[in-house]
Every structure is written in C-alpha cells, then in structure tokens.
N, C-alpha and C positions, 0 to 999 in steps of 0.2 A: 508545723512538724507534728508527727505524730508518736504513736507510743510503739514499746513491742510488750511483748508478751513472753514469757518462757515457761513451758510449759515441759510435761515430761511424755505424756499422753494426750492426743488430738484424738478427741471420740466426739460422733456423733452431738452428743449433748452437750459439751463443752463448745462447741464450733455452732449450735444452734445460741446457745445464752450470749457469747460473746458478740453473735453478727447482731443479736437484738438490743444487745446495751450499746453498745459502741456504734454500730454503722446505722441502728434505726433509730433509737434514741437519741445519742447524743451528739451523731455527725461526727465523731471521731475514727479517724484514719487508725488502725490498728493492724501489726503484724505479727503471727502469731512462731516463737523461736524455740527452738529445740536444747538450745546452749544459749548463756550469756554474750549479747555481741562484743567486740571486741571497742579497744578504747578509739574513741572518733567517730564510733558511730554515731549516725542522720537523726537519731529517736531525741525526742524531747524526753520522755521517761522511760525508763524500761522498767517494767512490775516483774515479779516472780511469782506464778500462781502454784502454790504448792510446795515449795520449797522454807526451809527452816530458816526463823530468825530473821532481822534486817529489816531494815525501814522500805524498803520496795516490795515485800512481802506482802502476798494476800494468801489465807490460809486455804486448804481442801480437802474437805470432811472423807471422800471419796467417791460421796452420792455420783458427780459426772464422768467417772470411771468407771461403773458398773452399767450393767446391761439386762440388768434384771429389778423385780419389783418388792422392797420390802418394807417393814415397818422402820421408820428413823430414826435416831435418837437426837432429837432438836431441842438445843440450849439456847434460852432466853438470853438478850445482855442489852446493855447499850453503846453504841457510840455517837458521840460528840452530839448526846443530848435526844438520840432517836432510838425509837428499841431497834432490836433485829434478830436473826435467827441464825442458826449454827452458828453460836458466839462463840469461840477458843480461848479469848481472855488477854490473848498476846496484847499488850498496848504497844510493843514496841513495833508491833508490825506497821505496814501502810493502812491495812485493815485489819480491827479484831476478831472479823469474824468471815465467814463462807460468803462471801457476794453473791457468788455465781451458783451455789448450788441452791441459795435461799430464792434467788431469783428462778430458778429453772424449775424448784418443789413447787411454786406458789403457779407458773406460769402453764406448767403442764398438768398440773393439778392432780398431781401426784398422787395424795392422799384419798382422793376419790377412786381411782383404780384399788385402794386395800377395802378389806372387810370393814361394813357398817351397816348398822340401821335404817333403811332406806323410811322417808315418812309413808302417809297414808297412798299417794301418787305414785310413789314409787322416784323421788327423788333424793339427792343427796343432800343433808337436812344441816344449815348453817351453822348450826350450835356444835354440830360435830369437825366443823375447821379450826384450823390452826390459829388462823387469824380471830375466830370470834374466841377462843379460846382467852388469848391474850388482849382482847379486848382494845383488837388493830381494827375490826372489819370496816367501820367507815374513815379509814384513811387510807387512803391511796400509798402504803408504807413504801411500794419497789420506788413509783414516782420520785418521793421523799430520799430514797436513798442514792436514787442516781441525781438528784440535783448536789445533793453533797458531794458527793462524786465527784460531779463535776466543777466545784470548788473547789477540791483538793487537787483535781488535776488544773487547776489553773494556777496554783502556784509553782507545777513545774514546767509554766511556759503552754500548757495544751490548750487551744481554747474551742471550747466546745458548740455546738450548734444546737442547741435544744430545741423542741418543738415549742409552738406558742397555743396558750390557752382558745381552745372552739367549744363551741357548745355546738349541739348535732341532737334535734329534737324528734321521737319517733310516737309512732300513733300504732296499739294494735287495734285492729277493729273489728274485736270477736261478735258484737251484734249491732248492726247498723242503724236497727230501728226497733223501739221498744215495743210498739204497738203495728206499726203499717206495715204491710206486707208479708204478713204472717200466715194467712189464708184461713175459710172460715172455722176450721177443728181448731188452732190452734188458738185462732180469737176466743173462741167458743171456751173452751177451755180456760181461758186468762182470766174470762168473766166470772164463769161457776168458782173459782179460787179465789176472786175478790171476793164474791158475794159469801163465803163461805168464811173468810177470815173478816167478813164484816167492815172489808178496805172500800167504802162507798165511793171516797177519793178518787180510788184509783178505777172506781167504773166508770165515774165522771167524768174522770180526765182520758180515758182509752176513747171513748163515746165521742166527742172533741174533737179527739185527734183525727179518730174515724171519718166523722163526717166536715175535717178539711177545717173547722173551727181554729187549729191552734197545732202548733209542729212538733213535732214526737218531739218526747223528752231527751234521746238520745244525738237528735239530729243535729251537731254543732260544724256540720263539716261547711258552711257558707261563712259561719262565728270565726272557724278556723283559719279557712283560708282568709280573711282578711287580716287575720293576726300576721301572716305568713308575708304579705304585700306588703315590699318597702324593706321586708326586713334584713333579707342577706343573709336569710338563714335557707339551707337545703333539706326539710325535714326526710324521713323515710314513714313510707305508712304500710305497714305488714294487715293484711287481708287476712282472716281466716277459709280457709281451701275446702273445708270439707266437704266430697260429697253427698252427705245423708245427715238428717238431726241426731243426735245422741244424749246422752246423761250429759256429758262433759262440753259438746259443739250445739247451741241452742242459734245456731245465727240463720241467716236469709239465705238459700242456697244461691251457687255462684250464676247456676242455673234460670235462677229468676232474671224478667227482662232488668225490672229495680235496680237488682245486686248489681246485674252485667253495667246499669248506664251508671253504676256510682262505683266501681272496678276501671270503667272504662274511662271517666272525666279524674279520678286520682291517679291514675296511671300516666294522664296525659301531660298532669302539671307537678308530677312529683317525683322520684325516687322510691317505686314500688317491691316489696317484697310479700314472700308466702308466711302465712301463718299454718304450718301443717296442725292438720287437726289429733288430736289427740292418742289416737288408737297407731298413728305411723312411728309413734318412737318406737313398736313392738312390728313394722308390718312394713318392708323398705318399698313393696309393688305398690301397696298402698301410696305414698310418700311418692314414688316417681308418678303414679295416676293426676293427681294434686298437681306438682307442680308444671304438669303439661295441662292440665285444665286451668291452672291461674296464667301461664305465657296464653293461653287462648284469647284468655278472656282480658289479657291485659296487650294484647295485641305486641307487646314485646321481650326480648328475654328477661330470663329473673333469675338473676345469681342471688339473692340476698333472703334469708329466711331468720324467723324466731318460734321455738318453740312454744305449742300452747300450751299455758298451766308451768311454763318453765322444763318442760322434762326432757333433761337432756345429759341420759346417762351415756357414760362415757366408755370406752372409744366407739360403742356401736352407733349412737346418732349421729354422730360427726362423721363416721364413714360412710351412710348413708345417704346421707348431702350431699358428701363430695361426688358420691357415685351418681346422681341426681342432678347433678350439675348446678351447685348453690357451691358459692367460693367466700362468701362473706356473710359470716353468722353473728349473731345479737342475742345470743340467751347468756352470755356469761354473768349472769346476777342470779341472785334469789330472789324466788315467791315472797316468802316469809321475811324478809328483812333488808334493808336498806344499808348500802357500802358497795366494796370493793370485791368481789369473789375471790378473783385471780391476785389480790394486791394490786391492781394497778388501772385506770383509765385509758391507758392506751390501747391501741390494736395492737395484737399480738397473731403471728403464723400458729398454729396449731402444731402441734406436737404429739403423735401417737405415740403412747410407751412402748406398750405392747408390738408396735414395730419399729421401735426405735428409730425414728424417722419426722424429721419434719415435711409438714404437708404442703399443700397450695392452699389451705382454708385459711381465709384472714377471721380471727376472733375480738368483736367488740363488744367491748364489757359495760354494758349500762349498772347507775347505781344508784338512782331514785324510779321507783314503781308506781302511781297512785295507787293503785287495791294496795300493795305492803303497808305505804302510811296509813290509809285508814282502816282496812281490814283486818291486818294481820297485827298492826302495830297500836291501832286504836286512836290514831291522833285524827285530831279535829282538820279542818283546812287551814287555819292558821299557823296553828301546827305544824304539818307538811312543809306547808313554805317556808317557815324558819326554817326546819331541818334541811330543805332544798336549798335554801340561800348558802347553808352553812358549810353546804357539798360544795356549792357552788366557788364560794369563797376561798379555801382548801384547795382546788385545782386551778382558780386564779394565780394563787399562790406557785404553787407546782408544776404550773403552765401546762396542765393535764388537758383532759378531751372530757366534757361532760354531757352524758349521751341519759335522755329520761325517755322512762315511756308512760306515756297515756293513753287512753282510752277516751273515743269519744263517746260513751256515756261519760265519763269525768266532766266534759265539758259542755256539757248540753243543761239543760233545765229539769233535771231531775233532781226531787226535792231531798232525796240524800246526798248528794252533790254540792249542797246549797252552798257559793262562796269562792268553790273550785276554779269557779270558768271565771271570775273577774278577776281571782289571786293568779291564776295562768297566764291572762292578758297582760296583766302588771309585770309578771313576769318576762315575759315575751319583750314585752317594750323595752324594758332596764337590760336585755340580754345585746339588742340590737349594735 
C-alpha cells in the first residue's frame, strides 16, 4: 500500500521534491490530496504537509510555495539523533522539521542563485554553504534523512524500495602526457624551466621519456585499464575538449593523431564524456564547437559532460549543456574540498529556479577529488584513502552512489604522486 499526501498548494517545487523522495528514492507509491480522505480509505499512511498539530504532520516553512528567490531563515535542530534544517521544534508532529523544503534548498542549490563572493575562478566557494557551515558537508545528510524516513514509514505498514549501494568511478583527463607529444616549442620550453629552477631530475627524466627509454609519468591508462578487467565496475572518463592551449587547458589538442588514437581506443571501451575547457562556462558557441569536435573524435554521441576547474555557475552552465545536448552532468562537487555539495550522493533532475521548472538534466554529484585531497586539502595518499574509505563507508551505510574522480596523472609514476596508484589498485580490488 501506499501513502497520500494532503497538501493545500501543488506547485512546481513541491511535485518536483516529492516525485524525487518518494518515487526515485525510496520506490514509494505516493498520492498527492487536496482534503483528508475519508475513513476506509486504501493508504497505509496519510501525512499532512502543512497543516497544524498531529502526529501525521510534516511541517512548511513556505519556501515550496513561493516562486521567487530570497535569502531564508534556516533553523538548525535535530531529529532522532541527525541534524537538519528548517527545524520547527514541533515533536509532536510526524516530523519536527521541513523535509521537503530542506531537501529542495540543498537539491536546487538554492543558496547559489543569492549574492556571494565568488573565489578567484569565479566559483561558488564551499565555505559559503549551508552545509559547510554546520559542518554536514562530508555527509550525505538528505541520504541520511530519507533512510529514516523510511523507518518511520515502516512502522505504518509502507515498505520502502531503497536504492543499493554502487560505486561509479570517473577519470578527468585534462593532460594525457606529461612530456610526449607536446611538440618542439613546448618541449623546448619544459626544458629551459627545468634548467632554470635547477630540476636536473626533471631533464633526465623528460630526456628518457623522449627518447622511448621509460613511459611518461602521466601515462597510467594500460595500469588503469587492468584495474578495470574483471571488475564490474562501468567507469566514465571526461576528455578535456579544448581547442587551443591556454593559461587554464595545458593538454594535447584533440586534433593531434596521439590525442585522436587515445580519444578513440577510451571511447571504444568505456562510458566517454567532454571536459569543456575552461573559457565555455562564459562562451555557450564555444561549448557547442567542443562538443561536436569530441562526438568526432569519439565516433559516438556524448550526452555526459564535467566542468574543467569545477566551474559551474548556475543556472547559465546548466542551460548551456542542455542547449548542447549533454543530459547528464558530473560537476556537482567542489574544487576545494571533499563531501556532499547538493547533501546528497544520488542523482538528481536538475531544477532551474529562475524558471521554476524541472529540467531533463540528470545531476551527479561526486565527493572525493584527488587534486582536493592533496592540493587543496594537503593530505598525504595515505591520507586520502582514509578519508575515501571513510566516504566510502558512510554511503555503504546509506546505500548511496559513490562516484570519485581522478586524474590519470594521479595514477601514473609521477613522483608527486608517489603511493596514489598502488592505494587506487587496492582500492579498486576491495570495491569489486
């Protein structure tokens, strides 16, 4: 059996939160009532969303009645032992706090559409969420909340269909080779910079590579794909697109024969998407150029894209994509820091405020980065992989989707690297 719902207002927002907790999440049959039904009715529960008082009560701040964009006033609290947001305090209710509104602010990413400090990139900069605020961002809290959820609706007979725990491992691969195929100004160049920072290392090891001695530092994609064999995992590996070098796109253009037969043999055995290059978060002709130059060169369509550098301000890049024909995006994380963006590891439809409308864009939210842990975060590889375990473990739990992404330099022989590529394979093996 299933549940109803009573409700006083059916809006947009409301009829997007609920079709994603109930029919995508938790596989619960839900009907949504205007009035209380009458006694005998077919519903295992009936909830009241908005209404006063009473143990079928869930409270409603208002947020999924409005149709516009403002600053909110969100109260911390907890229930039955888990924080959460738009708390009301009622214990007497089903819920003490906004479910659906705390689920739809975190999901639509509400808070990015207000005024903020963008960082140096021009991204929306972690420290400034709700979740890092309260000091949720590495847990999957919405996850967390709908498995309660779905507890408490098991004791009135519902029984729910949860998703089961996947890991979905992804590769960007903004420079393919650290040294070959670079051409001779840019060799030429790598050299006079070794020799001027006094890195003799690094002339002796380019020198090597050059002349066929020993395999680019960056080159793990043979390493990789063994890891891959056997295992029953489906990776995705995002290409960066660009066509021209820049400050920001230092990679092998797609144009080279190189790039095309290492485009073309990943494309053959994997789950390929684009890496738009940096300057198309501001330039949508750009961005549709790219992605008809990686279907070229990947011989088949590509709906699946990740911003480079993470930038992916909102609602314009998202509308760009879809205009582009990318229907399943991968940047929902941060640069800078490790966790949940959106609160949550699952896939989520995308939700434009600004036109109050849900989209056809499926959003997948990765939550371990390599460059975060080591660059941004300072930890060592040991390091990492605790903290990835720890991800790891938590959406076991939660029976989330845990989606990472690396870089094959991460996993190659590059001696900042050092430790990466065996704690990966170990990982890999224990995922299987």
């Amino acid at each position: 059996m299933g549940i109803a719902i009573v409700v006083s207002q059916i809006s947009p927002r409301l009829a997007y939160t609920l079709d994603w907790v109930f029919g995508q999440q938790l596989g619960i049959r839900y009907e949504l009532l205007s009035t209380a039904p009458p006694a005998g009715h077919p519903y295992a529960c009936v909830l009241q969303y908005g209404k006063q008082g009473g143990h079928t009560t869930i409270p409603a701040i208002g947020l999924l009645s409005e149709n516009k964009l403002q600053v909110q006033q969100i109260t911390a609290g907890t229930w039955e032992g888990l924080p959460v947001l738009f708390y009301t305090g009622n214990q007497e209710a089903f819920l003490p706090f906004d479910l659906f509104s705390a689920v739809f602010y975190l999901l639509s990413r509400y808070e990015e559409y207000l005024p903020f400090t963008a960082d140096k990139f021009g991204r929306y900069p972690a420290t400034e969420s709700i979740l890092y605020r309260h000091q949720l961002l590495e847990r999957p809290i919405i996850d967390e909340w709908l498995q309660q959820l779905s507890r408490k609706l098991g004791s009135y007979g519902v029984r729910a269909q949860p998703k089961q725990y996947a890991f979905l491992p992804t590769y960007d691969i903004d420079i393919a080779w650290s040294y070959r195929h670079k051409g001779w100004k840019r060799t030429l160049g790598g050299y006079l910079r070794d020799v001027a920072a006094r890195n003799f290392a690094a002339v002796k090891e380019r020198t090597s590579v050059l002349l066929g001695h020993q395999e680019d530092p960056y080159d793990s994609f043979d390493a990789t794909d063994e890891l891959h064999t056997g295992s029953g995992l489906n990776p995705v590996y995002f290409i960066l697109a660009a066509k021209q070098n820049g400050p920001y796109d230092k990679h092998i253009l797609p144009s080279h024969p190189a790039m095309k037969q290492l485009i073309g043999r990943l494309a053959a055995c994997y789950e390929t998407g684009m890496h738009p290059s940096y300057a198309t978060s501001e330039d949508p002709g750009l961005l549709r150029e790219e992605h008809a130059l990686m279907e070229r060169c990947c011989g088949k369509k590509i709906d699946r894209s990740r911003q480079h550098y993470i930038r992916c301000a909102l609602p314009d890049v998202y509308r760009n994509l879809i205009a582009a024909g990318i229907r399943q995006e991968y940047s929902m994380g941060y640069a800078t820091h490790l966790g949940f963006r959106a609160g949550t590891s699952q896939a989520f439809p995308w939700y434009d405020l600004q036109a109050e409308q849900q989209t056809e864009l499926q959003v997948f939210p990765f939550c371990f980065m390599d460059t975060s842990a080591r660059f941004e975060l300072g930890l060592s590889a040991a390091q990492s992989f605790e903290k990835l375990q720890q991800l790891q473990s938590t959406l076991q739990q939660t029976r989330g989707l845990l989606i990472t992404v690396f870089h094959n330099f991460s996993l190659g022989t590059d001696p900042g690297w050092q430790g990466w590529q065996e704690r990966y394979a170990a990982f890999i093996k224990q995922a299987k």
